[in-house]
SEZA-517427 format. One line per 2 residues: number of its first residue (from 1); their letters; for each residue x negated, z, y negated of C-alpha. Coordinates in pm, 1 decimal, always signed. Last residue first. Layout:
NUM	a	X Z Y; ... $
END
This chain:
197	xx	+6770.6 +668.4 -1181.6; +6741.4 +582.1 -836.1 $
195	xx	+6436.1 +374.9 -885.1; +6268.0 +667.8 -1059.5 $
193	xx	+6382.4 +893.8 -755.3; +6166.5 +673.2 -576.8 $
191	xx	+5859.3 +649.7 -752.7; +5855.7 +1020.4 -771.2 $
189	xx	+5858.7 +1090.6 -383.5; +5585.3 +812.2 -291.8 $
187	xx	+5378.5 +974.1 -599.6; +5484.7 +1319.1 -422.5 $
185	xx	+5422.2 +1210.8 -27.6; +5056.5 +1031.9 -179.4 $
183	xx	+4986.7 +1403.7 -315.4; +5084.3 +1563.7 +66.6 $
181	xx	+4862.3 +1294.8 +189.5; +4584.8 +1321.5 -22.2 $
179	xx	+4575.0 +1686.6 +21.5; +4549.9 +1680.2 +338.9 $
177	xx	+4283.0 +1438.6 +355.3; +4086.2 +1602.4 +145.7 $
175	xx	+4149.9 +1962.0 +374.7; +4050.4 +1814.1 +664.0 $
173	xx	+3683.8 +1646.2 +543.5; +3601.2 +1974.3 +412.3 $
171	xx	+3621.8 +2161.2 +31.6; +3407.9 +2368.2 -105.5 $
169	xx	+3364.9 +2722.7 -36.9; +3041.1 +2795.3 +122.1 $
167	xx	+2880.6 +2529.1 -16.4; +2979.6 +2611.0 -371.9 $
165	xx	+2789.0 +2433.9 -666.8; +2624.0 +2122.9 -502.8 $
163	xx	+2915.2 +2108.9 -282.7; +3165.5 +2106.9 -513.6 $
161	xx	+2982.4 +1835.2 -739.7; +2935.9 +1617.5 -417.5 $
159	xx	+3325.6 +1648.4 -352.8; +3388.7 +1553.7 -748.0 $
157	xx	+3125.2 +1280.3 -738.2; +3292.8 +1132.8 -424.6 $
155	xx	+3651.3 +1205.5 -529.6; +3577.1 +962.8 -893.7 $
153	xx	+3413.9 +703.7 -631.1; +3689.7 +691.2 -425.4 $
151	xx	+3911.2 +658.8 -721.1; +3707.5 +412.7 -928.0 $
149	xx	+3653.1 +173.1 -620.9; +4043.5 +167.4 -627.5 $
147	xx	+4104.1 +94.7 -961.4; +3770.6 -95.1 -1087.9 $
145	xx	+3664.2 -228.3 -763.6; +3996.9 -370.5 -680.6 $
143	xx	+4074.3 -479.4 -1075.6; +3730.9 -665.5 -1017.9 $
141	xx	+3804.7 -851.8 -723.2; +3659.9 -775.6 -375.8 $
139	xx	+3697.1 -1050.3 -67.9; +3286.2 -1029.5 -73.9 $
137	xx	+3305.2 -618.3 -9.7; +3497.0 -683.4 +367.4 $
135	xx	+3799.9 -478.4 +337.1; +3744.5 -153.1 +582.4 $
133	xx	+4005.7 +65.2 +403.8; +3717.4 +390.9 +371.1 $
131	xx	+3415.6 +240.3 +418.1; +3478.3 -116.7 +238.5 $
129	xx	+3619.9 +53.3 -65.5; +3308.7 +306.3 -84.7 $
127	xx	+3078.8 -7.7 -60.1; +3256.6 -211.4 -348.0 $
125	xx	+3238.1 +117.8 -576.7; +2864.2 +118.5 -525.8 $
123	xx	+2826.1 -209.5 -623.0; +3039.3 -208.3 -893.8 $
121	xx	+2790.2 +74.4 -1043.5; +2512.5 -82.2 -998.4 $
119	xx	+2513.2 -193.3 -1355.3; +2600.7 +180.5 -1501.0 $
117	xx	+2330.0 +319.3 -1271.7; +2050.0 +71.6 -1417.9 $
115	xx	+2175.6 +160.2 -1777.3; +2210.1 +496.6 -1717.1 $
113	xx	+1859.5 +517.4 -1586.2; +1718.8 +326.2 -1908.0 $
111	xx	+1904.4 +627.9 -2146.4; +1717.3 +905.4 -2018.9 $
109	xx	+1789.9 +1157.5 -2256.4; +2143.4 +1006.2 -2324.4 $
107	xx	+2372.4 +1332.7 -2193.0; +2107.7 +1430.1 -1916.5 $
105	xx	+2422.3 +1574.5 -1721.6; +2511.6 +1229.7 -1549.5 $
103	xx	+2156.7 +1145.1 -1447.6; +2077.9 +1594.3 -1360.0 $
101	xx	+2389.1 +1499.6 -1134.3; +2265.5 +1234.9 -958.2 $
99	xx	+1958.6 +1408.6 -848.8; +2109.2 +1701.3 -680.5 $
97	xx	+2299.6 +1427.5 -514.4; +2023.7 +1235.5 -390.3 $
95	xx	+1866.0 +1626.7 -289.9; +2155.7 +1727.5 -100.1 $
93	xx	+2242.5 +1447.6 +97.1; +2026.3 +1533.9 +441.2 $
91	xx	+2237.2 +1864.1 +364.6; +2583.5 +1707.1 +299.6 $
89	xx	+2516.0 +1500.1 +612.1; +2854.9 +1624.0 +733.0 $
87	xx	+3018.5 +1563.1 +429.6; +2988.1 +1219.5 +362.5 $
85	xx	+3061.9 +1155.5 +812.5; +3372.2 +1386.4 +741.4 $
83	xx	+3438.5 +1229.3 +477.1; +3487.3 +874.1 +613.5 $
81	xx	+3686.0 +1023.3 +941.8; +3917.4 +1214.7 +727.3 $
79	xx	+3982.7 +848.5 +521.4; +3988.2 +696.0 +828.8 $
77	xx	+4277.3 +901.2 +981.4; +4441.5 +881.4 +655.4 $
75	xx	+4481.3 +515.4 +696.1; +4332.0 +266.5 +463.2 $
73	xx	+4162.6 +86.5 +731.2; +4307.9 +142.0 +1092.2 $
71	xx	+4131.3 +493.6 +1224.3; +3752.1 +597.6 +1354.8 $
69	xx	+3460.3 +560.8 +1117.0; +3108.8 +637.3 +1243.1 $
67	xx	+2998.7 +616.6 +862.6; +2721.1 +367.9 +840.7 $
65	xx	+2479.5 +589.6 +551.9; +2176.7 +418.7 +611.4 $
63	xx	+2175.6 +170.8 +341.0; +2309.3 +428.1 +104.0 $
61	xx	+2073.2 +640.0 +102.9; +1762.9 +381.5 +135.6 $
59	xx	+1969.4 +253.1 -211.3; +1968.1 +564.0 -354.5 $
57	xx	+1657.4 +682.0 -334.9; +1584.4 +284.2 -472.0 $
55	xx	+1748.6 +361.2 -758.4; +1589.1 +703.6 -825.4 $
53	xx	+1271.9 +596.8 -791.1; +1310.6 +325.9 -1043.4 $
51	xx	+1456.5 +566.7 -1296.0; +1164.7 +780.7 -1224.0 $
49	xx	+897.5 +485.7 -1288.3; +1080.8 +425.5 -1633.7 $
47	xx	+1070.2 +794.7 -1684.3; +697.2 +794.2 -1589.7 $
45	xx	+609.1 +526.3 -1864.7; +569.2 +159.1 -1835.1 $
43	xx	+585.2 +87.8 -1490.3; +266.8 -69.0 -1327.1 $
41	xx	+25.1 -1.8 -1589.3; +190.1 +324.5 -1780.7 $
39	xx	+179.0 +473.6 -1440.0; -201.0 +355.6 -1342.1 $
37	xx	-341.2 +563.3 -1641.8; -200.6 +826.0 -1464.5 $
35	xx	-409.9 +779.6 -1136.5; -318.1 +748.1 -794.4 $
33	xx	-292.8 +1002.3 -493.0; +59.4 +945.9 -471.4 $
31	xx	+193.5 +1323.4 -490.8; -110.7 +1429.0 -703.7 $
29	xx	-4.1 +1147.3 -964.0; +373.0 +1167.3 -938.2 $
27	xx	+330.1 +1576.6 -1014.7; +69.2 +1466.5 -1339.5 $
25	xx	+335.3 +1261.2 -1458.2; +561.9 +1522.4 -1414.5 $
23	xx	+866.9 +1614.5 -1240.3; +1091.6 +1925.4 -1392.5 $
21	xx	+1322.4 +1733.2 -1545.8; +1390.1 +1467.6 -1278.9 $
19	xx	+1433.3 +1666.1 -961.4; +1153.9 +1896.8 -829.2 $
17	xx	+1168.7 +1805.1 -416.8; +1381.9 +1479.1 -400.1 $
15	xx	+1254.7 +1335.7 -706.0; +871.4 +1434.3 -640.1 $
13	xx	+936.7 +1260.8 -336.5; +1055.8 +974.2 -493.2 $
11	xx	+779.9 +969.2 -751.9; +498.5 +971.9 -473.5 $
9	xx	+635.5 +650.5 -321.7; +716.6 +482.9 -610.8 $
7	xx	+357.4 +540.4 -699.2; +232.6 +442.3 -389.2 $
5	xx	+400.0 +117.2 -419.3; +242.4 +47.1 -739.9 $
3	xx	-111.2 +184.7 -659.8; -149.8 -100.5 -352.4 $
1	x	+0.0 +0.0 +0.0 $
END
């Protein structure tokens, strides 16, 4: 591996084992066994080289997350099946997640990493569709991946941010799905009586 690689290398682990604020250039440097001056070289600056990290983190993440998914898409046997494959590598997880909050709680300070997140955003959405109703991502339009894709994701970031803060009490694969089927029996509920009216 030349200096670049390494460096990715050695920032990723510093990302999974300090996070983003506390990582340094110096950290990258003894974790890759390059030099600083070779940071500014091949990326720019160490945020630049952090944002990078992060992305592909998340990409090796979510290239071997295949869900052992059981249930028709869309069903609510799926949907249990999905989280309880999220949630049951919660620990394996921890660290991506740890990192993805410090991006959405750095309110601007690292302004290139939102930008990279915000564009692979749609990707991300297209993927969580796929898992959990099992439409292939190329038959995707945009008001799919904004609407639906937005939900999933919105109850991803919400389950991760549960578990991040309260492990002991947040909530499992049974209970989601619970609640989205007593909440879809409401909507269903609502709509109706609407019609009658």
């Amino acid at each position: 591996m030349g200096h670049r690689e390494d460096l990715l290398e050695g920032a990723k682990k510093c990302l999974v084992e300090k996070g983003f604020v506390r990582t340094t250039a110096r950290d990258i440097v003894n974790a890759s066994g390059t030099n600083l001056a070779s940071i500014g070289y091949h990326y720019g600056s160490k945020d630049a080289l952090m944002s990078k990290a992060y992305i592909a983190l998340a990409e090796e993440w979510g290239d071997s997350f295949v869900p052992d998914v059981t249930g028709e898409g869309g069903s609510l046997e799926r949907f249990r099946s999905v989280w309880e494959g999220v949630i049951g590598r919660q620990e394996e997880s921890a660290p991506m997640w740890a990192a993805s909050m410090e991006v959405a709680l750095s309110r601007g300070r690292m302004p290139e990493l939102r930008e990279l997140l915000a564009a692979s955003a749609g990707d991300g959405r297209k993927g969580l569709i796929a898992a959990f109703t099992g439409i292939p991502e190329d038959e995707l339009d945009e008001r799919d991946v904004r609407t639906i894709g937005g939900l999933y994701q919105a109850l991803v970031t919400g389950v991760m941010a549960l578990w991040m803060f309260d492990p002991e009490g947040a909530v499992t694969a049974e209970e989601l799905t619970e609640g989205m089927r007593r909440a879809a029996r409401m909507m269903v509920r609502e709509e109706a009586a609407a019609e009658l009216a």
